[in-house]
Backbone as a chain_set.jsonl record, in Angstrom:
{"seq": "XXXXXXXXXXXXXXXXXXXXXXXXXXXXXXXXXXXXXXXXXXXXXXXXXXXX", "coords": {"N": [[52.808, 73.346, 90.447], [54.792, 73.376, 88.64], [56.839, 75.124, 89.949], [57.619, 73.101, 91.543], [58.679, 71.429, 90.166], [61.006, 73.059, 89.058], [62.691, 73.499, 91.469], [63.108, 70.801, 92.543], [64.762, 70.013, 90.206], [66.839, 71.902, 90.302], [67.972, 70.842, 93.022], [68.618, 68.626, 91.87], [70.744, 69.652, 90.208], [72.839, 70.961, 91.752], [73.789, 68.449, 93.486], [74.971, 67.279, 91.329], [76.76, 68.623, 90.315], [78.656, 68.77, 92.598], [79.052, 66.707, 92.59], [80.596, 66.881, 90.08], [82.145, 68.396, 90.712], [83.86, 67.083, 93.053], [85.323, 65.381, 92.079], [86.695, 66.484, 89.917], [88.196, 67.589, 92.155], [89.595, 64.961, 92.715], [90.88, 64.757, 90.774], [92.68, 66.87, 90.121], [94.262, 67.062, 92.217], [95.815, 64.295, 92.354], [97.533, 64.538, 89.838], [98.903, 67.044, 90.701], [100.307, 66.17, 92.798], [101.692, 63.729, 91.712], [103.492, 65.709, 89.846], [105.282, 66.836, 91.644], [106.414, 64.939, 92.711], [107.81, 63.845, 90.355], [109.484, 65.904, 90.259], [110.176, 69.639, 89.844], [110.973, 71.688, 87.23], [114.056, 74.093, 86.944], [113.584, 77.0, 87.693], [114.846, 79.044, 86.792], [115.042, 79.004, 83.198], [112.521, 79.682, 83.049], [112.141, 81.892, 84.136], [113.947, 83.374, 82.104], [112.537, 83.117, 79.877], [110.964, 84.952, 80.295], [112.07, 87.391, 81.006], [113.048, 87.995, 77.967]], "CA": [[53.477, 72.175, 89.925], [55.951, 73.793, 88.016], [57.424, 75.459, 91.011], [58.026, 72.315, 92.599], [59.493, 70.949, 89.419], [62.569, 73.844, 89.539], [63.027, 72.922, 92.987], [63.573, 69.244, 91.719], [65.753, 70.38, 89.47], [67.956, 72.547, 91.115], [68.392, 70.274, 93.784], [69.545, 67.68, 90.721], [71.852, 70.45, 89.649], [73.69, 71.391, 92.465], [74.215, 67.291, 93.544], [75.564, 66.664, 90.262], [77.799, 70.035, 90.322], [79.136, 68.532, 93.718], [79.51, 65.552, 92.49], [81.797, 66.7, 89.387], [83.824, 68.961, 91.441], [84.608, 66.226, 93.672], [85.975, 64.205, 90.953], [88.089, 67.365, 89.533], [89.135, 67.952, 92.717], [90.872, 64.401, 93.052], [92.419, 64.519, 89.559], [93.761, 67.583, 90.088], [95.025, 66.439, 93.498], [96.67, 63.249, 91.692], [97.9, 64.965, 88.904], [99.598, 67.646, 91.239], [101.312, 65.396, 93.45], [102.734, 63.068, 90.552], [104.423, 66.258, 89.389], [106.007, 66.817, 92.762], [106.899, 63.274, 92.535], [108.955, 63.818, 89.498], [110.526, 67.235, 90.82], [109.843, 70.741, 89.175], [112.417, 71.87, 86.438], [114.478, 74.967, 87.861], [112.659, 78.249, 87.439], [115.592, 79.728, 85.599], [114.363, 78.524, 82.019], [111.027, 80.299, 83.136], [112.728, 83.067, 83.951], [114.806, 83.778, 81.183], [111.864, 83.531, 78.628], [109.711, 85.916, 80.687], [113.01, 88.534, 80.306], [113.31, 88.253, 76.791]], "C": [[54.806, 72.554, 89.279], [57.161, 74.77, 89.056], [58.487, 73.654, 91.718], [59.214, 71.081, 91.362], [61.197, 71.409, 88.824], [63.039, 73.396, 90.649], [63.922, 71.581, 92.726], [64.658, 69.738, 91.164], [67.213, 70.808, 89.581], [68.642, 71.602, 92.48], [69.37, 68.885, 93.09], [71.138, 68.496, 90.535], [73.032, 70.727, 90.7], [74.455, 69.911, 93.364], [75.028, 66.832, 92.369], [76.532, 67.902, 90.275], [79.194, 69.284, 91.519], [80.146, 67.956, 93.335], [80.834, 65.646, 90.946], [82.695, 67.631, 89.946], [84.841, 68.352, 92.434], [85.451, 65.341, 92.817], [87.298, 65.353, 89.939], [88.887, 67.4, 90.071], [90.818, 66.783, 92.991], [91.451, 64.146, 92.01], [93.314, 65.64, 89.319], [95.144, 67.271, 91.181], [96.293, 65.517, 92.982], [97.429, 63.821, 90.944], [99.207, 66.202, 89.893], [101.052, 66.883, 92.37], [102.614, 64.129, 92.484], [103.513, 64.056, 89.699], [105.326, 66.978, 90.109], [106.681, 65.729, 92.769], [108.333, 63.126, 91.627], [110.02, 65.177, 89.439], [110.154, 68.5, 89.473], [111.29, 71.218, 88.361], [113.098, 73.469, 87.742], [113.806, 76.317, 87.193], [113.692, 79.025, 86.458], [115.789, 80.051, 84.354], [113.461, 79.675, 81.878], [111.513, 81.509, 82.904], [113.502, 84.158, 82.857], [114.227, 84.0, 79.676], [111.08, 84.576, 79.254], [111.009, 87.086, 80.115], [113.36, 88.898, 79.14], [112.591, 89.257, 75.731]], "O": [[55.827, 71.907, 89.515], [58.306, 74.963, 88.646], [59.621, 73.421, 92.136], [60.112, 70.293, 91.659], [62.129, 70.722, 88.407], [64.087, 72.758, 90.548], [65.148, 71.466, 92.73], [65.625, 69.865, 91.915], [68.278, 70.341, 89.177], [69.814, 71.783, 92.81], [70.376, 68.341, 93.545], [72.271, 68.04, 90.687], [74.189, 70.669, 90.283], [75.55, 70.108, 93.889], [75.807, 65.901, 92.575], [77.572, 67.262, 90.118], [80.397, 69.31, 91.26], [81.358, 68.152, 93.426], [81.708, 64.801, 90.755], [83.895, 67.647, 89.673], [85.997, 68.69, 92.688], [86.297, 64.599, 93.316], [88.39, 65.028, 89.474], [90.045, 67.349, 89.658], [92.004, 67.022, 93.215], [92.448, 63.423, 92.005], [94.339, 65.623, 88.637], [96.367, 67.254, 91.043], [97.472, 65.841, 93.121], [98.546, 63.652, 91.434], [100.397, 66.052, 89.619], [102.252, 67.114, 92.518], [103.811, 63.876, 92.618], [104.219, 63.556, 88.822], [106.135, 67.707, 89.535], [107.895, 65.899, 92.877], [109.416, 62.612, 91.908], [111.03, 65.343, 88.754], [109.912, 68.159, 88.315], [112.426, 71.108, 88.822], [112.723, 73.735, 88.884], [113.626, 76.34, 85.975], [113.288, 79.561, 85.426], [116.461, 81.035, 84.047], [113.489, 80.482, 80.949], [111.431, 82.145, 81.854], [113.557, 85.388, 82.88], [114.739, 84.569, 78.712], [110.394, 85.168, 78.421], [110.937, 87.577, 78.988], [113.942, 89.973, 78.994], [113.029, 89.362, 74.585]]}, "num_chains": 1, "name": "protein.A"}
């Protein structure tokens, strides 16, 4: 019984795992494209604090 109740379980766990990585994946998705959208600053900034 308790065998079959991990089983259960795990099969909960890895549907619900799915199911929030599908939901990360499209707010990262969204989130990535709306900052394409508004254009990337120029790397030169970046650059110039990494050299310091």
């Amino acid at each position: 019984m308790k065998a079959i109740f991990e089983i259960i379980l795990a099969i909960i766990f890895v549907i619900s795992a799915e199911n929030v990585s599908t939901i990360i994946y499209k707010k990262v998705k969204v989130e990535s494209l709306t900052k394409i959208q508004n254009g990337l600053p120029p790397l030169s900034i970046f650059t110039e604090k990494l050299t310091r």
